[in-house]
N, C-alpha and C positions, 0 to 999 in steps of 0.2 A: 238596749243599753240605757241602764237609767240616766234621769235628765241632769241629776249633781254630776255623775264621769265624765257624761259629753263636756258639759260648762268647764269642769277640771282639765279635761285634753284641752279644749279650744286654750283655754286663758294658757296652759305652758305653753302651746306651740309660739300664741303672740309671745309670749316674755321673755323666750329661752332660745337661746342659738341652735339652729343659724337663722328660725328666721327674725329675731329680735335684733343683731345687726342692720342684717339685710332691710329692716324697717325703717332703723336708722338712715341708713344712705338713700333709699327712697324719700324720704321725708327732707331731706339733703337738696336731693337734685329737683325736687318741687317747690321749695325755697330760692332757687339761686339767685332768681331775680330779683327778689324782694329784699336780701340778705346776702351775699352773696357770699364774704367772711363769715358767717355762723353757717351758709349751707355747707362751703367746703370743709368745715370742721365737725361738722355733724358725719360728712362722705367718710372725711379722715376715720372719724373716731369709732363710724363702725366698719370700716374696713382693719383697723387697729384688734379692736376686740375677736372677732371672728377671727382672722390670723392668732391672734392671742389664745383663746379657748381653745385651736385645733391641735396647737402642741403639748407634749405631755408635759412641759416645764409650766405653761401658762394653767393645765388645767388642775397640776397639783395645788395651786396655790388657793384656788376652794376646793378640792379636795383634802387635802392635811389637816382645817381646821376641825373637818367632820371626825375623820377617821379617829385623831387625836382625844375625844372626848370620852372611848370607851376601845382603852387597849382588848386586847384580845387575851383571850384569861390563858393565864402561865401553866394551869394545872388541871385539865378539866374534872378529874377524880377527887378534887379540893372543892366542886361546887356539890357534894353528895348532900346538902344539906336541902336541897330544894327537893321537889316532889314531883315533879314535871317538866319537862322542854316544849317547848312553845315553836314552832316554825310557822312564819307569816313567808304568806301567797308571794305569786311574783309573775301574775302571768302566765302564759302559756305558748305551744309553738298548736298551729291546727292540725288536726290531722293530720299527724306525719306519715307519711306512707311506710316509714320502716317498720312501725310499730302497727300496723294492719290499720293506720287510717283514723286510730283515734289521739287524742288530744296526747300534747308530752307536756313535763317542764320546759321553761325557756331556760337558757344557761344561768342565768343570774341565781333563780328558781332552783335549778338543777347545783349548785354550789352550796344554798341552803341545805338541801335535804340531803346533801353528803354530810355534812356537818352536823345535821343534828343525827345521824343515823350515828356518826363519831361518837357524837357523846354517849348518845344510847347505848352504846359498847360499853364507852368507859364507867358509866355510870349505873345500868340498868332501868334507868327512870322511864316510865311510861309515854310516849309523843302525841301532842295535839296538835295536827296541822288547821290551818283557820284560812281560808278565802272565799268566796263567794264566786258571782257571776256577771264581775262589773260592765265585761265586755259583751255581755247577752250569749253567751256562748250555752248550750242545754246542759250542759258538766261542770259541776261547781268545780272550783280550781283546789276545795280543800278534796274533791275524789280523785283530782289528776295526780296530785300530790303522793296520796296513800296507795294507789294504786305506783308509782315509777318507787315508791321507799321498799315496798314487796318486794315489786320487779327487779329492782338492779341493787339492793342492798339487803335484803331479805330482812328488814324490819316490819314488824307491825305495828299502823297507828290505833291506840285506843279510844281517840276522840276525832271526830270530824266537825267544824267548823262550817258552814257551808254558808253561809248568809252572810257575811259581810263583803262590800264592794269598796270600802276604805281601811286606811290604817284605822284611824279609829273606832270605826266598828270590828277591827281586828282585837282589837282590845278591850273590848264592854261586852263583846257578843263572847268570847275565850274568857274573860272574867267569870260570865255571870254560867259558862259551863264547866268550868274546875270549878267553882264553889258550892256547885251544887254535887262535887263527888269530893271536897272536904280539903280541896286542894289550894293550899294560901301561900307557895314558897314554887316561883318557878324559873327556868333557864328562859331568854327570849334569843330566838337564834333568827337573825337576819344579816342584811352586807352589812359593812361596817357604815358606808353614806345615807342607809338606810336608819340605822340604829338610833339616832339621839332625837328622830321626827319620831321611832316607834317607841323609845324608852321616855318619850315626853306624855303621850298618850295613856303606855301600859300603868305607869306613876300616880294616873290618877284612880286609877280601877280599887285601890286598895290591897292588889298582891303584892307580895315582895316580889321585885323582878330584879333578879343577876342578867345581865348585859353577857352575851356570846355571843358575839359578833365573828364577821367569814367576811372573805373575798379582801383584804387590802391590797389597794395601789400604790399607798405613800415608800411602803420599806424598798421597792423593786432598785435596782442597780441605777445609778445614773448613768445615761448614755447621751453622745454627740444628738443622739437621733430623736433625742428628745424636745429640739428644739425645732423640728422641720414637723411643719405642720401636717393632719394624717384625720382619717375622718375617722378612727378610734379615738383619737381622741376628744376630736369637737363632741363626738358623743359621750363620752364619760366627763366632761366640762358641763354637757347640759343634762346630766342627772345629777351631778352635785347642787349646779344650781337651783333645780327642781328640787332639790331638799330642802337649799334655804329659806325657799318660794315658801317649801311648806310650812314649817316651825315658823316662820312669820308668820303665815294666816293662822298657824295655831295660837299662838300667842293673842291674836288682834280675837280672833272666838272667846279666847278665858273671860 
């Protein structure tokens, strides 16, 4: 695993729920004697948050403001004007034993390349899936990719990406391979919490990138049960916030 992913896991696991609560109240209860009003309000306030992040009401509320930035396009046959779709990586599951043991998409992963296989329908546009080998894995995640778009959608990719282990080298490394096959107008298909860290990156490559984004949380039903805390949703609270995390340090990089 290269040494920037490890530094990136470490620093989200510190910053991001549950254990960035959980640090809080630690830090709480190591205070109390010295402070003993800030340490219980430190206890309070990450016991507050974690409860807060685990329900789907508290985790819409950084979810919505991602989602909102790049509706989901009304007409995908309306975006014929580009020249390619773009699907960025998302991980992987290891070797799954159903599929004789080698690598699959993860769901997230597996969402994307439905969707951009969709377009591929509607549109006929050529796919470049792009990911690399952030997690040292021997199978770049742009072959696991083109290999499940074959298998369970019978698309073929024309470009393979293999080298990048960030979003942004999803975007300079995918740049600098449509341009060298004449290709300057493209679809970028990822989730939608994922989309405004990747369409801040793609924006600077120089291609046009129309925004197709997949997977929203925000439209789903309100329900009573959105309020009772659930450990789906502490985890989709700390990949939103993992976005924020991100487009801040991108911003502080420019």
């Amino acid at each position: 695993m290269p040494l920037a992913v490890l530094v990136s896991a470490i620093a989200s696991t510190l910053l991001l729920p549950p254990v960035s609560p959980l640090l809080l109240c630690l830090a709480g209860v190591l205070l109390r004697r010295r402070m003993p009003r800030g340490a219980a309000a430190m206890v309070a306030l990450g016991v507050g948050l974690l409860l807060l992040f685990s329900t789907r009401a508290g985790a819409l509320l950084v979810v919505r403001p991602l989602e909102n930035q790049y509706p989901a396009l009304s007409d995908a046959g309306a975006a014929s004007n580009a020249q390619a779709i773009v699907v960025l990586g998302s991980g992987r599951i290891d070797r799954a034993p159903e599929y004789g043991g080698t690598d699959d998409a993860n769901p997230i992963g597996m969402k994307r390349l439905q969707y951009g296989a969709y377009l591929h329908r509607q549109t006929g546009l050529p796919i470049l899936v792009t990911g690399g080998n952030p997690d040292g894995s021997p199978e770049s995640e742009a072959a696991v990719m083109a290999r499940v778009l074959q298998r369970d959608f019978g698309v073929s990719v024309r470009w393979q990406e293999q080298r990048a282990n960030t979003t942004a080298d999803n975007a300079t490394l995918s740049a600098a391979m449509l341009r060298a096959d004449g290709i300057e107008r493209v679809l970028l298909v990822t989730d939608s919490l994922h989309m405004p860290r990747a369409m801040q990156v793609f924006s600077r490559t120089g291609l046009q990138v129309q925004a197709a984004p997949t997977v929203f949380a925000g439209p789903a039903r309100s329900r009573l049960t959105d309020y009772f805390p659930n450990a789906g949703s502490l985890q989709l609270s700390s990949y939103a916030l993992r976005e924020w995390v991100g487009q801040c340090w991108y911003l502080l990089r420019r």
